[in-house]
Backbone of each chain as ProteinMPNN parsed JSONL, in Angstrom:
{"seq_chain_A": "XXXXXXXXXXXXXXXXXXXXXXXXXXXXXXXXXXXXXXXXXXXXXXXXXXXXXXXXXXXXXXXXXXXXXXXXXXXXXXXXXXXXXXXXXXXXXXXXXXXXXXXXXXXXXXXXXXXXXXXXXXXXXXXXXXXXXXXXXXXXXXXXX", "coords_chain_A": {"N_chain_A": [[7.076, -14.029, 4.809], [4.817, -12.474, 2.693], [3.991, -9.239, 0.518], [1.795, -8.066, -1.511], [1.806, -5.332, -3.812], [-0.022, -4.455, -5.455], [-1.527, -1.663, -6.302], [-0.647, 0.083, -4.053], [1.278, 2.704, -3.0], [4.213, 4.355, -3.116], [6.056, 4.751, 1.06], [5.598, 0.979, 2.1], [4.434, -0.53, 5.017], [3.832, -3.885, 6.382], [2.473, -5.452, 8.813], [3.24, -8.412, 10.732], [1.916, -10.339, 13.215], [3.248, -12.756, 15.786], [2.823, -15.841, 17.293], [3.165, -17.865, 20.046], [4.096, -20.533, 22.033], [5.057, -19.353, 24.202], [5.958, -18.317, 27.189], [7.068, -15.795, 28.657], [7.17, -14.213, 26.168], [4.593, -13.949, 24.608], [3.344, -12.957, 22.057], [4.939, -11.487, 18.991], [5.79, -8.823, 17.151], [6.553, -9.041, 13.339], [7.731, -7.374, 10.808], [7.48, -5.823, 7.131], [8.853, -3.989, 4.9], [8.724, -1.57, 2.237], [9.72, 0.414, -0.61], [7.289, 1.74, -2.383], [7.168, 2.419, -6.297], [5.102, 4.005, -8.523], [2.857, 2.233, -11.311], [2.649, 3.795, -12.806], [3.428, 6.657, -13.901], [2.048, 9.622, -12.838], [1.104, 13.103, -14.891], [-0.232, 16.15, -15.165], [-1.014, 14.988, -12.412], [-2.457, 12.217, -10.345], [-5.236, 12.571, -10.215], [-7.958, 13.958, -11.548], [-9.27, 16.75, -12.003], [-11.995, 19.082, -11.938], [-13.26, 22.16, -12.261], [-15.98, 24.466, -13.56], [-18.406, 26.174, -15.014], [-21.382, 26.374, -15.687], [-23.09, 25.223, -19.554], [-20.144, 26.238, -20.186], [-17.816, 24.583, -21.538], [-15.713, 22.317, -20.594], [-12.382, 20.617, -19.786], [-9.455, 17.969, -19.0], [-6.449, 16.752, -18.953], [-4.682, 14.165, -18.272], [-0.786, 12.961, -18.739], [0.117, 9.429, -18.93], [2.735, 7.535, -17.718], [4.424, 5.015, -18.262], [6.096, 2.717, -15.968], [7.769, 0.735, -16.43], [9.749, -1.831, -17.689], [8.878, -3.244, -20.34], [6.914, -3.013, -22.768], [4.072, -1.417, -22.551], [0.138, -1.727, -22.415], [-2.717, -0.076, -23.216], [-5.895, -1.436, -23.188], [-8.549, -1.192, -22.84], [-10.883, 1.056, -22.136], [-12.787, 2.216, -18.901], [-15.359, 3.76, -17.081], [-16.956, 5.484, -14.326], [-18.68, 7.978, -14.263], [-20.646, 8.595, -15.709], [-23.308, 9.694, -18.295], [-22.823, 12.286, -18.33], [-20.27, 12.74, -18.477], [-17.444, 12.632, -20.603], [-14.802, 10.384, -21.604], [-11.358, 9.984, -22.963], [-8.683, 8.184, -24.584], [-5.474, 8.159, -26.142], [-2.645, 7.351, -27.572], [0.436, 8.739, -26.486], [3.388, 7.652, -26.976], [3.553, 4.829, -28.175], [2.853, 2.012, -25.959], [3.997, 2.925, -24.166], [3.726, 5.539, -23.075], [0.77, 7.635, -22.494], [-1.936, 9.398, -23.001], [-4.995, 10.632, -21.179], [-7.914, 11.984, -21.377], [-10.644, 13.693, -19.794], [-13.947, 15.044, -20.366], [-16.149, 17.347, -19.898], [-19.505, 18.606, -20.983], [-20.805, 20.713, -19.859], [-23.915, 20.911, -19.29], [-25.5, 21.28, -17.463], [-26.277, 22.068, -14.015], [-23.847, 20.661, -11.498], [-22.422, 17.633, -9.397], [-19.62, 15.409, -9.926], [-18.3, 12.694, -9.013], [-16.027, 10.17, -9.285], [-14.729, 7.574, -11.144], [-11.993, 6.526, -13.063], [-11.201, 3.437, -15.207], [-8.687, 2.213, -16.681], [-7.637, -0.858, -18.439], [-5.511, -2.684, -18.43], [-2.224, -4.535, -20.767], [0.279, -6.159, -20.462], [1.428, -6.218, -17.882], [1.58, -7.28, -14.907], [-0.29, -6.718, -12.862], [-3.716, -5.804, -13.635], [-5.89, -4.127, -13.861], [-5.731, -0.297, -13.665], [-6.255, 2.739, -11.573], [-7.914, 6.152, -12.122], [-8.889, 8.45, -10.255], [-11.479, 11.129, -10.251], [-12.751, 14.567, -10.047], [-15.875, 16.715, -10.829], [-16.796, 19.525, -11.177], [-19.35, 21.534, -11.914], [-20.356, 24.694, -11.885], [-23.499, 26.547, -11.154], [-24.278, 28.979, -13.449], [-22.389, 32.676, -14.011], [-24.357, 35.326, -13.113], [-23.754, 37.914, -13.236], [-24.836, 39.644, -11.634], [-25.009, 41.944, -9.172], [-25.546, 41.952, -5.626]], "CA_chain_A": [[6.032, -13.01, 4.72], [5.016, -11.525, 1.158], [3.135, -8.808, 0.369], [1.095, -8.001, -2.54], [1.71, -4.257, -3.844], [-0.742, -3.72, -6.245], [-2.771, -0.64, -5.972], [-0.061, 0.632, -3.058], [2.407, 3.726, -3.752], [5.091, 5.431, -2.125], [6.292, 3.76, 1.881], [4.392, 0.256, 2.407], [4.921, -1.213, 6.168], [3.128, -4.543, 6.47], [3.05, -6.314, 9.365], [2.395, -9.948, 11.069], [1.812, -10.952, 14.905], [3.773, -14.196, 15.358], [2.035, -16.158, 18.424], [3.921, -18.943, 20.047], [3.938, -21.172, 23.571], [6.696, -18.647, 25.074], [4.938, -17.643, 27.72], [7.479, -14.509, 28.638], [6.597, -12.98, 24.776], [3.424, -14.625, 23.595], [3.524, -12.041, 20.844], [6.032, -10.486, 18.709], [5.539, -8.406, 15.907], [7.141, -8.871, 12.621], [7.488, -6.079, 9.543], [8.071, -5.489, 5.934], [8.692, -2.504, 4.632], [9.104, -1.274, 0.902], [9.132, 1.308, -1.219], [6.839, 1.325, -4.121], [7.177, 3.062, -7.212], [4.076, 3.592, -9.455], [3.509, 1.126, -12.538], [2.414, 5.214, -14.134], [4.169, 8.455, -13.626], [0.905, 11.076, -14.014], [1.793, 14.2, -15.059], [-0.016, 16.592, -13.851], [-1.407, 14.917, -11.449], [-2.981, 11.283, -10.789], [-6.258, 12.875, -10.211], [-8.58, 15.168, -12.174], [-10.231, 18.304, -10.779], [-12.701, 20.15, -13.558], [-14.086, 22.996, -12.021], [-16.7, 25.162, -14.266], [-19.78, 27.049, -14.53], [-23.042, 25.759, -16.807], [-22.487, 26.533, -20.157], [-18.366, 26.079, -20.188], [-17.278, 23.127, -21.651], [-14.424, 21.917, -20.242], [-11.398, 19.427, -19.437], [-8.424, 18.088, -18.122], [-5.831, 15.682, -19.846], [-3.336, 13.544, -17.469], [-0.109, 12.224, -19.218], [0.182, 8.809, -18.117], [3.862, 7.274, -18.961], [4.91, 3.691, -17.468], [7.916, 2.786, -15.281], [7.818, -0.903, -16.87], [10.877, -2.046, -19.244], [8.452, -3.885, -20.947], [5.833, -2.221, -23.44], [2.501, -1.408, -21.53], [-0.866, -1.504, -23.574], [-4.075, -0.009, -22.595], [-6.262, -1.945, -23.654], [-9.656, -0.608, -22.989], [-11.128, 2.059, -20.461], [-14.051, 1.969, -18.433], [-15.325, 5.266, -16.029], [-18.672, 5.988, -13.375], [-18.9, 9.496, -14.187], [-22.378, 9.001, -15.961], [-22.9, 10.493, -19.468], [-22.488, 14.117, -18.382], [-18.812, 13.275, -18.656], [-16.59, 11.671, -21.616], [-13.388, 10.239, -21.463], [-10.549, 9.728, -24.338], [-6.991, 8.191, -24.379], [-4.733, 7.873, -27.368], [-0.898, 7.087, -27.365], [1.759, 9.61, -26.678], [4.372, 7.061, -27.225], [3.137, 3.519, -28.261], [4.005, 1.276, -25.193], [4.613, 3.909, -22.877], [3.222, 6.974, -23.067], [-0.625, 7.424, -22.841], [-2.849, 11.054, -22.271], [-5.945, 10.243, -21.003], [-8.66, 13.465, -21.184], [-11.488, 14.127, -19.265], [-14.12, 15.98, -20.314], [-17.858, 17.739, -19.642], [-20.369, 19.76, -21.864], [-21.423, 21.054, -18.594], [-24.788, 21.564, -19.573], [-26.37, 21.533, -16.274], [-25.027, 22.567, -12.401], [-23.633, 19.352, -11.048], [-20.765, 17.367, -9.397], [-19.744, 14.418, -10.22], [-17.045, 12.123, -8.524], [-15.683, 9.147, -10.252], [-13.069, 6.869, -11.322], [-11.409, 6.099, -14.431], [-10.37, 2.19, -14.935], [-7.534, 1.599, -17.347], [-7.434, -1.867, -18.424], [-3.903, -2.917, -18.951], [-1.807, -5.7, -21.265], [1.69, -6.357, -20.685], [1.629, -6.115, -16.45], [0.108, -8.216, -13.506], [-1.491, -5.214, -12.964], [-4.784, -6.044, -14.852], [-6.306, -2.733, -14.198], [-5.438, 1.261, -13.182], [-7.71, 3.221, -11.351], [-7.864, 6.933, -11.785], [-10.002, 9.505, -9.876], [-11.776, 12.754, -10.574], [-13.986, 14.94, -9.357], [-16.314, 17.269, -11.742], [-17.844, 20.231, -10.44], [-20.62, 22.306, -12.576], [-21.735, 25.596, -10.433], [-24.188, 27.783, -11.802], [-24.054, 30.081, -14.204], [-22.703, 33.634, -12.945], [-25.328, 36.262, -14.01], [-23.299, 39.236, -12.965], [-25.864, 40.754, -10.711], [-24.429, 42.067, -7.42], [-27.021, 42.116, -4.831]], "C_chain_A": [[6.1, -12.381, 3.33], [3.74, -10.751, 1.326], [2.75, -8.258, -0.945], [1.103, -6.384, -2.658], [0.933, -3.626, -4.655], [-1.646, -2.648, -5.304], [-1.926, 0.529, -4.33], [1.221, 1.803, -3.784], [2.591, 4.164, -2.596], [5.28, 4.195, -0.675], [5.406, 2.789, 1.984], [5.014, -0.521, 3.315], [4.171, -2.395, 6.007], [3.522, -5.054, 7.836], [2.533, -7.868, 10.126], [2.908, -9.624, 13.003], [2.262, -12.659, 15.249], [3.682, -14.385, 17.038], [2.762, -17.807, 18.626], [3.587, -19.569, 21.885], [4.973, -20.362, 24.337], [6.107, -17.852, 26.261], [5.439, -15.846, 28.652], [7.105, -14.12, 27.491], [6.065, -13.709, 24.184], [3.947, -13.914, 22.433], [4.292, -11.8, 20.562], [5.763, -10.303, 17.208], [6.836, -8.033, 14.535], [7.154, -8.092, 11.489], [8.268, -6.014, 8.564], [8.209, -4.422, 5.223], [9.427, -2.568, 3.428], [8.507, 0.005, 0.591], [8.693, 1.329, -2.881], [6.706, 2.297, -5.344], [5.899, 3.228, -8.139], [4.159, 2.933, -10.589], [3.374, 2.587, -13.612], [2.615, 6.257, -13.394], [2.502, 8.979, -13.994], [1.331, 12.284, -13.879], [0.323, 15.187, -15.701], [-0.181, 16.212, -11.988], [-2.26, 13.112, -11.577], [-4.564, 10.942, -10.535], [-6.904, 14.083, -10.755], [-9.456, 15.721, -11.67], [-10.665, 18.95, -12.031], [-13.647, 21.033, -12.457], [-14.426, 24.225, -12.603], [-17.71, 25.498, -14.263], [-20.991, 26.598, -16.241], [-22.614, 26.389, -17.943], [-20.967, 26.68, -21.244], [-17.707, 25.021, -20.426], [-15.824, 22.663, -21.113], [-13.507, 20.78, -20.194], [-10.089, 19.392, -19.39], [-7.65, 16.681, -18.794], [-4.627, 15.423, -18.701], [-2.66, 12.494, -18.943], [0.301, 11.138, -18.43], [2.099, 8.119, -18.651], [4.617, 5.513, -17.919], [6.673, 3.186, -17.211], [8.553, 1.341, -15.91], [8.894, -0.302, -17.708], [10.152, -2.278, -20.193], [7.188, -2.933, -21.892], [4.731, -2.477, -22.617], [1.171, -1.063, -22.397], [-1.697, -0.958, -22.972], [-5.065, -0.704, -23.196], [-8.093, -1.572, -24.001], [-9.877, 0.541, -21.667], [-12.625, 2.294, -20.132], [-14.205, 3.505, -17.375], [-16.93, 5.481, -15.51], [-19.347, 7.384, -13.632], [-20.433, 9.48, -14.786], [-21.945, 9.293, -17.722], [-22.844, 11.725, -19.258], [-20.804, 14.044, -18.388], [-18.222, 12.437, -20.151], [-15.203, 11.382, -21.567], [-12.704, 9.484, -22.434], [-9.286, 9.525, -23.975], [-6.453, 7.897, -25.85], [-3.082, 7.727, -26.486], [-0.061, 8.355, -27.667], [2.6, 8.821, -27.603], [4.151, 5.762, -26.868], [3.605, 2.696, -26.725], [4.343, 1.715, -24.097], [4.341, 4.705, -22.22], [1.772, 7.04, -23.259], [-0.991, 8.765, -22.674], [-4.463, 10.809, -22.545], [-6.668, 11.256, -20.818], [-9.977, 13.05, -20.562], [-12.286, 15.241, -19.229], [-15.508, 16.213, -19.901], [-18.309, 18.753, -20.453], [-20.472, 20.427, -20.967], [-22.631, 21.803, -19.024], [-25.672, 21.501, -18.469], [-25.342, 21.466, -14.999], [-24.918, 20.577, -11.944], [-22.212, 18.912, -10.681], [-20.695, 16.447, -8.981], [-18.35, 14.414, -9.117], [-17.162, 11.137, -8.873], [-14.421, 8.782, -10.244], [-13.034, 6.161, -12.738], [-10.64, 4.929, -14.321], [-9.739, 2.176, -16.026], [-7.469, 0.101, -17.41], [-6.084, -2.289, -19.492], [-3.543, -4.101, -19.374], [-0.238, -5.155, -21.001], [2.169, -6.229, -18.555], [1.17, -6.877, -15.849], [-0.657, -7.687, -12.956], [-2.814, -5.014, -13.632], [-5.395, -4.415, -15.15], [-5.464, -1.488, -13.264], [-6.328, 2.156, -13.113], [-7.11, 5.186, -11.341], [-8.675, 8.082, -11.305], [-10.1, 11.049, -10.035], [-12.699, 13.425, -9.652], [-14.778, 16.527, -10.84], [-17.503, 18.13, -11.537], [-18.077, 21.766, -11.321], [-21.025, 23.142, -11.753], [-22.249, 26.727, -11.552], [-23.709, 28.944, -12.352], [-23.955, 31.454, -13.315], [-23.388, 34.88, -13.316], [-24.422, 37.908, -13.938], [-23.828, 40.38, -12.011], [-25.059, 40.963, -9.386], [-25.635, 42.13, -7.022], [-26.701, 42.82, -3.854]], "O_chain_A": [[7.115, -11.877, 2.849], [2.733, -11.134, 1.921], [3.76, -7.931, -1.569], [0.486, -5.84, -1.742], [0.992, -2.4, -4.748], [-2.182, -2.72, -4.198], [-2.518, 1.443, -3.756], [1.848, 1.654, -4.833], [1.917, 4.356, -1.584], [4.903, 3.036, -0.85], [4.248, 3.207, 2.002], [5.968, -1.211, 2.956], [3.393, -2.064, 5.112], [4.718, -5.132, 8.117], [1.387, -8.278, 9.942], [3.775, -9.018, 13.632], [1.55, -13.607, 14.921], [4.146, -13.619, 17.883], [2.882, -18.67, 17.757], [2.914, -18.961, 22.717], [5.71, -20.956, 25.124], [5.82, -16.667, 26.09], [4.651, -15.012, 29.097], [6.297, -13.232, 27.764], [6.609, -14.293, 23.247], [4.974, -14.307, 21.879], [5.088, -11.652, 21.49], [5.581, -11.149, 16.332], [7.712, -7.17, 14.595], [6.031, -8.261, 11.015], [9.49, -6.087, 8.687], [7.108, -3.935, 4.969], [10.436, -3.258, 3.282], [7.509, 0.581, 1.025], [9.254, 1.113, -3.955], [5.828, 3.13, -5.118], [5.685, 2.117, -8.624], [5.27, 2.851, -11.113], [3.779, 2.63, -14.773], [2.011, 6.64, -12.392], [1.899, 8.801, -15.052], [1.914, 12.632, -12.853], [-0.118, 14.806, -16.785], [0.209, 16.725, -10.939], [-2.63, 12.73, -12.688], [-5.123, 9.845, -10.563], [-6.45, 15.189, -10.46], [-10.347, 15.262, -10.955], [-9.934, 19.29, -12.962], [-14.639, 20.543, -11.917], [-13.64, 25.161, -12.453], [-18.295, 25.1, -13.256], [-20.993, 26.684, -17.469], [-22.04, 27.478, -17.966], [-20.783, 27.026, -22.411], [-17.009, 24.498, -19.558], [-14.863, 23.028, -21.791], [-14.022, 19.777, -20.687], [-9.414, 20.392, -19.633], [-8.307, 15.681, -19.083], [-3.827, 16.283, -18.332], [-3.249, 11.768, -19.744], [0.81, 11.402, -17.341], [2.547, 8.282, -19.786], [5.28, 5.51, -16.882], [7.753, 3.234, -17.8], [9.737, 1.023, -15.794], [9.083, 0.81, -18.199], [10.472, -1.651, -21.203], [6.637, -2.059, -21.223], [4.479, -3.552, -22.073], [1.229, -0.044, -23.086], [-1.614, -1.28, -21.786], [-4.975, -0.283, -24.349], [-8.685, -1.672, -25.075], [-9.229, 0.739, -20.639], [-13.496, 2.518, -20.973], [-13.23, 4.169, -17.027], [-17.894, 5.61, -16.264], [-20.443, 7.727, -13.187], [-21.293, 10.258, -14.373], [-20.848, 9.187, -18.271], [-22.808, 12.388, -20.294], [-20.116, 15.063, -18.319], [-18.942, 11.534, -20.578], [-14.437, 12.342, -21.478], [-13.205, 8.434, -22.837], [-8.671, 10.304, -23.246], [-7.218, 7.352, -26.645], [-2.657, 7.923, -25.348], [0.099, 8.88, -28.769], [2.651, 9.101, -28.8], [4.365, 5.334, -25.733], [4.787, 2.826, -26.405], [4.886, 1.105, -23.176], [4.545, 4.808, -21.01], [1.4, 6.461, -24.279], [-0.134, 9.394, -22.054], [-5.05, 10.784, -23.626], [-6.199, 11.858, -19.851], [-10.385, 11.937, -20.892], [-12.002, 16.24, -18.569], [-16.112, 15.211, -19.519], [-17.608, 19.744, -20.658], [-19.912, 21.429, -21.412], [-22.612, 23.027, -19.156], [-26.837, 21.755, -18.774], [-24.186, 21.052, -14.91], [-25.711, 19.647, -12.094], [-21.165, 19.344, -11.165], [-21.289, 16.118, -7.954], [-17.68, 15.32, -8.621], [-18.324, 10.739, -8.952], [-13.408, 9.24, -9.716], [-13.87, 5.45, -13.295], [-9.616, 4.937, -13.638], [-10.662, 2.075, -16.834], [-7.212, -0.376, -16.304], [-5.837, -2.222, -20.696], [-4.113, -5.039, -18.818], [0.248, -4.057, -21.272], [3.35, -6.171, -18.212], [0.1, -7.321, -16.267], [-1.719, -8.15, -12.541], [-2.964, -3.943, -14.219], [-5.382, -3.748, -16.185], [-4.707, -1.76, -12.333], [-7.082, 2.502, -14.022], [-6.114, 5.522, -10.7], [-9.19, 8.724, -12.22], [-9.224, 11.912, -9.983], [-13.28, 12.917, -8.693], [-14.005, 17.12, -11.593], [-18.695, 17.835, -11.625], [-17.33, 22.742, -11.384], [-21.862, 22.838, -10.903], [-21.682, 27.428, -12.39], [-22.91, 29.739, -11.858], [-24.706, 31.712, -12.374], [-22.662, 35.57, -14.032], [-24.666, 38.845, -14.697], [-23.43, 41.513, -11.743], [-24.57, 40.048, -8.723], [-26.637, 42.307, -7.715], [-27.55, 43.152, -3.027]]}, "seq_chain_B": "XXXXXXXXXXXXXXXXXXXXXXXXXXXXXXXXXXXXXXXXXXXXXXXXXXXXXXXXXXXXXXXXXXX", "coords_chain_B": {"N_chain_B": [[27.632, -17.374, 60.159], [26.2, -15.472, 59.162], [26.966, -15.306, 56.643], [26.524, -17.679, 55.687], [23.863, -17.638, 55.653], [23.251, -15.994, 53.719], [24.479, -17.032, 50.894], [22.821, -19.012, 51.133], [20.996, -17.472, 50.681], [20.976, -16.758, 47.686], [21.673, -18.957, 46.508], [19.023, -19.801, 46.574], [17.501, -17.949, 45.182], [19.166, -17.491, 42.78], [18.169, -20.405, 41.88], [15.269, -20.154, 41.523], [15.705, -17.797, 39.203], [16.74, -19.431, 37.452], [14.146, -21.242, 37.195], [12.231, -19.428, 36.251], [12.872, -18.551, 33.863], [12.712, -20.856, 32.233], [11.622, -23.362, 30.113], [10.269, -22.83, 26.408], [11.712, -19.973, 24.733], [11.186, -17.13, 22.831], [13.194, -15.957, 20.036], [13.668, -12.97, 17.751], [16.209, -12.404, 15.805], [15.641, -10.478, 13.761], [13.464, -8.307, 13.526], [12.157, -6.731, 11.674], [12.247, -5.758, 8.253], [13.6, -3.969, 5.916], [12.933, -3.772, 2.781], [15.628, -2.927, 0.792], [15.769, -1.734, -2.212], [13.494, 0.142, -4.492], [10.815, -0.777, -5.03], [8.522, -1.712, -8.444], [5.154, -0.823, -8.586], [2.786, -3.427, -8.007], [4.422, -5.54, -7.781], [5.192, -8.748, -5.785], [6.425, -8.326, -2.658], [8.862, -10.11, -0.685], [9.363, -11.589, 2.267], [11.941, -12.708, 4.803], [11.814, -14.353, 7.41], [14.082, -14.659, 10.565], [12.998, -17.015, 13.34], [13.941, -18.329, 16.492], [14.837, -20.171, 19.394], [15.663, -20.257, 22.482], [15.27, -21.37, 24.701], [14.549, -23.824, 26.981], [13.045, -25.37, 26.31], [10.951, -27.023, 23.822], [9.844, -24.728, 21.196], [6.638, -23.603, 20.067], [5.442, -22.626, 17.156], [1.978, -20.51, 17.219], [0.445, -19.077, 15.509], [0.252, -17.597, 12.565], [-0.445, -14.146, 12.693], [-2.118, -11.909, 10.337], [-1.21, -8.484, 10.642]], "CA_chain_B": [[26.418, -17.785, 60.039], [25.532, -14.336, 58.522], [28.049, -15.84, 55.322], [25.667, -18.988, 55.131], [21.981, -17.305, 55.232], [23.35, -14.81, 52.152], [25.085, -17.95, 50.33], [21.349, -19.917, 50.818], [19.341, -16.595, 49.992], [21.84, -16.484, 46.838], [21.374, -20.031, 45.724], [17.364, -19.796, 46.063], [17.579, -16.831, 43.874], [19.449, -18.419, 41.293], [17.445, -21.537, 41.305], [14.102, -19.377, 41.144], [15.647, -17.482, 38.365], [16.524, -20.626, 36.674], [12.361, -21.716, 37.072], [11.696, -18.493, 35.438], [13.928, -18.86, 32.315], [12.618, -22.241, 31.595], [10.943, -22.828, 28.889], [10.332, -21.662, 25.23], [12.071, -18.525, 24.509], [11.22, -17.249, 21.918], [14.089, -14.7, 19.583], [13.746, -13.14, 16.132], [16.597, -11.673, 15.76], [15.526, -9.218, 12.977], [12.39, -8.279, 13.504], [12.074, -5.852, 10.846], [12.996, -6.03, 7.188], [13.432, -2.711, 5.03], [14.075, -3.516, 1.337], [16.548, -1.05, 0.285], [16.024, -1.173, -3.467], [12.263, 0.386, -4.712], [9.972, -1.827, -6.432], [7.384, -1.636, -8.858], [3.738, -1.831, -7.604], [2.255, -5.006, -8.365], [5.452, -6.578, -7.621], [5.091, -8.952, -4.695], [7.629, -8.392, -1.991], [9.216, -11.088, 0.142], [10.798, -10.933, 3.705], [12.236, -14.17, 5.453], [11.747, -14.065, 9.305], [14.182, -16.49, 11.362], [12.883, -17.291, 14.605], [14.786, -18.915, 17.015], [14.099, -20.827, 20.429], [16.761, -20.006, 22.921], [15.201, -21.812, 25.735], [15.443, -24.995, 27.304], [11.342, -26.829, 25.699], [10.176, -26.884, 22.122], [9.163, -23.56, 21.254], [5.77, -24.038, 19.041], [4.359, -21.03, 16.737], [0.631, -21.194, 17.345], [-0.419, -18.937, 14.576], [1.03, -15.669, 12.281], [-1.979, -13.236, 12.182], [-1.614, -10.558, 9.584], [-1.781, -6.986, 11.051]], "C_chain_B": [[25.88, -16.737, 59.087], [26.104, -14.95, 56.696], [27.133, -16.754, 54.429], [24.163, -18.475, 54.695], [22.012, -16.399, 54.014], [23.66, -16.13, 51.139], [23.537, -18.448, 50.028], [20.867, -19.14, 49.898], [20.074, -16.814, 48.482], [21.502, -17.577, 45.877], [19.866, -20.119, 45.71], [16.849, -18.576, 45.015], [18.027, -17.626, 42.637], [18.712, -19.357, 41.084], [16.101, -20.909, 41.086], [14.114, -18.623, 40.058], [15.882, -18.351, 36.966], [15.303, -21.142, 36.264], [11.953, -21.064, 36.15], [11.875, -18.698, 34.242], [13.377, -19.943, 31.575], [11.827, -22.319, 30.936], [11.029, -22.473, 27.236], [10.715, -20.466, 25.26], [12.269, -18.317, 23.293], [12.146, -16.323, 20.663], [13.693, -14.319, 17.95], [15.052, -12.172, 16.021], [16.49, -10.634, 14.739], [14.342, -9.195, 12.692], [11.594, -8.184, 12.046], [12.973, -5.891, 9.617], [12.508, -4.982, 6.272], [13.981, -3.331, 3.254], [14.707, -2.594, 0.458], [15.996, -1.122, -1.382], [14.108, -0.849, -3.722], [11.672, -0.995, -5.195], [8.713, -1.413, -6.908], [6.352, -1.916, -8.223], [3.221, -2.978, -8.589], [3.048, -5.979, -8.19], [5.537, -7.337, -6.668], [6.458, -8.84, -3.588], [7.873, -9.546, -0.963], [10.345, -10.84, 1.568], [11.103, -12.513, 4.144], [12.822, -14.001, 6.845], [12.365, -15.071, 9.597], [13.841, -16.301, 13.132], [13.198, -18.044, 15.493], [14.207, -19.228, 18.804], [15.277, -20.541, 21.319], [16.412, -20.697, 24.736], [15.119, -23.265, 25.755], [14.052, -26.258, 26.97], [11.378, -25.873, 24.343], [9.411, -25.847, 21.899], [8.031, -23.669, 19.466], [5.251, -23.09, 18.36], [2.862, -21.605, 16.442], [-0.273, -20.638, 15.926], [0.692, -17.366, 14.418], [-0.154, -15.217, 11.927], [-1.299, -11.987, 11.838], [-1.98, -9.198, 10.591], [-2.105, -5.825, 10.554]], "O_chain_B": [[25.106, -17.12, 58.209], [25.35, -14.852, 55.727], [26.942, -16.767, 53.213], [23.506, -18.81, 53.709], [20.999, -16.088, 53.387], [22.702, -16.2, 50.369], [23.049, -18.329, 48.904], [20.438, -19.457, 48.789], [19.126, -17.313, 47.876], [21.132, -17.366, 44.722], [19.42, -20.583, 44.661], [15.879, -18.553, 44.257], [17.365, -18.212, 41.779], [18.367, -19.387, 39.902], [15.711, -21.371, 40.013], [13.012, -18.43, 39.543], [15.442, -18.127, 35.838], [15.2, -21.52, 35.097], [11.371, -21.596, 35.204], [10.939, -19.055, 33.526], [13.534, -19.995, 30.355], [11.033, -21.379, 30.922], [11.983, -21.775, 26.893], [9.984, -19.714, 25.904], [13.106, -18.887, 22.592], [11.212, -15.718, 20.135], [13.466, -15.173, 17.092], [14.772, -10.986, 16.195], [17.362, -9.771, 14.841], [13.91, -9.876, 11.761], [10.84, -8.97, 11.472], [14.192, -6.021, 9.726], [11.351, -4.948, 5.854], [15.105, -3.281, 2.754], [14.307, -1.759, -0.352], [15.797, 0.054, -1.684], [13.375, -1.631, -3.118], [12.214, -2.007, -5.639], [7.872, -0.878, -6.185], [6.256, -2.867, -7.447], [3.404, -3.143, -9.795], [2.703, -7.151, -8.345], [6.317, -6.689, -5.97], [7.498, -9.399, -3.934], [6.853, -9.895, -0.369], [11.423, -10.289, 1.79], [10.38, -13.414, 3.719], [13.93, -13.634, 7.234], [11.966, -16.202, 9.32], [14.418, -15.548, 13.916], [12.408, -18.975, 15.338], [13.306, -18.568, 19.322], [16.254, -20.625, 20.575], [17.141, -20.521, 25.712], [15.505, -23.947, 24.806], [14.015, -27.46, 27.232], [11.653, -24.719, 24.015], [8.262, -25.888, 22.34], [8.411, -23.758, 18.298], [4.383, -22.502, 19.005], [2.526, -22.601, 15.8], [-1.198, -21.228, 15.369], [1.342, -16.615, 15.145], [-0.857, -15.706, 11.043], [-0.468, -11.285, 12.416], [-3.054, -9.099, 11.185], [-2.519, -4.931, 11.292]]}, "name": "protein", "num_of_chains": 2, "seq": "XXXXXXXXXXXXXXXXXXXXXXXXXXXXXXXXXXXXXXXXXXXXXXXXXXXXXXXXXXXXXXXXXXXXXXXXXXXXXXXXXXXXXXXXXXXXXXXXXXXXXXXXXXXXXXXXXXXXXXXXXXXXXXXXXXXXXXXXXXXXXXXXXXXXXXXXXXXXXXXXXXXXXXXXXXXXXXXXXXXXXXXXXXXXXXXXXXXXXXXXXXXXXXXXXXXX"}
């Protein structure tokens, strides 16, 4: 039995149903269990939350930093957010270290949800997906009512 | 006489539990396989199931369906 861990973090049970002529235990279920480490530490977090008001430009920078021995490249980065958002990575630490930002003009009310692809060299890992969410609420005029 | 009809019932038991038994049986003895050390994701993991026949016909696996 093998299982394939991409895209899995933290406990991963798998299991199989193994079916035979036994006719006391047709069935019996077999299980793998691991624990998976991420191929990227994020620091703060491995999802971005921008919440702001029309107006307020904002954003949110995850340090990404890889558990590999081996040097890890990014190679390009791809993201759904639309053009009301922009997204920028440069190198902390060639190889290793990445900080990927996320940002919005926020020039109109709106809220986005999205995902940031990482396309990676040096892993079997081709890509790394990271999600946001990007929420624009109206300007606050100050009026009590 | 009471000695003999327990002795019979005794041996038709056993040979009925013998009927039962017969057969494919099928054992794994370790069902379940934890790998103690972490691993990277993307890394594929491997388990090696032995399954064992402990009865007295050819025990056949018909199919492993993932769960």
């Amino acid at each position: 039995m093998q299982v394939d861990t991409r895209g899995y973090k933290g406990r991963v049970r798998k299991s199989a149903l193994v079916i035979t002529n036994d006719t006391q235990a047709v069935n019996r279920t077999i299980s793998l269990e691991a624990a998976v480490r991420p191929l990227l530490e994020a620091e703060p977090s491995h999802r971005f939350y921008i919440p702001t008001q029309v107006g307020r430009p904002a954003k949110m920078s995850i340090v990404l930093t890889s558990n590999l021995p081996e040097p890890l490249k990014i190679t390009a980065l791809d993201h759904n957010f639309g053009p009301a958002a922009q997204v920028e990575w440069e190198a902390v630490e060639a190889g290793r270290s990445y900080r990927v930002t996320l940002s919005t003009q926020a020039e109109r009310e709106m809220r986005l949800a999205g995902q940031i692809i990482l396309h990676l060299e040096g892993t079997n890992t081709e890509t790394y997906r990271l999600t946001g969410f990007i929420e624009v609420r109206a300007k606050e005029t100050g009026i009590k009512e | 006489m009471k000695l003999r009809c327990l002795s019979l019932t005794v041996l038709i038991l056993l040979v009925w539990s013998g009927a039962v038994q017969a057969g494919p049986v099928m054992v794994i003895p370790e069902p379940s396989i934890k790998i103690k050390e972490p691993v990277l994701e993307g890394a594929t993991v491997r388990g090696e199931f032995e399954v064992l026949n402990q009865g007295d016909e050819d025990l056949v696996i018909n199919k492993v369906s993932p769960g």
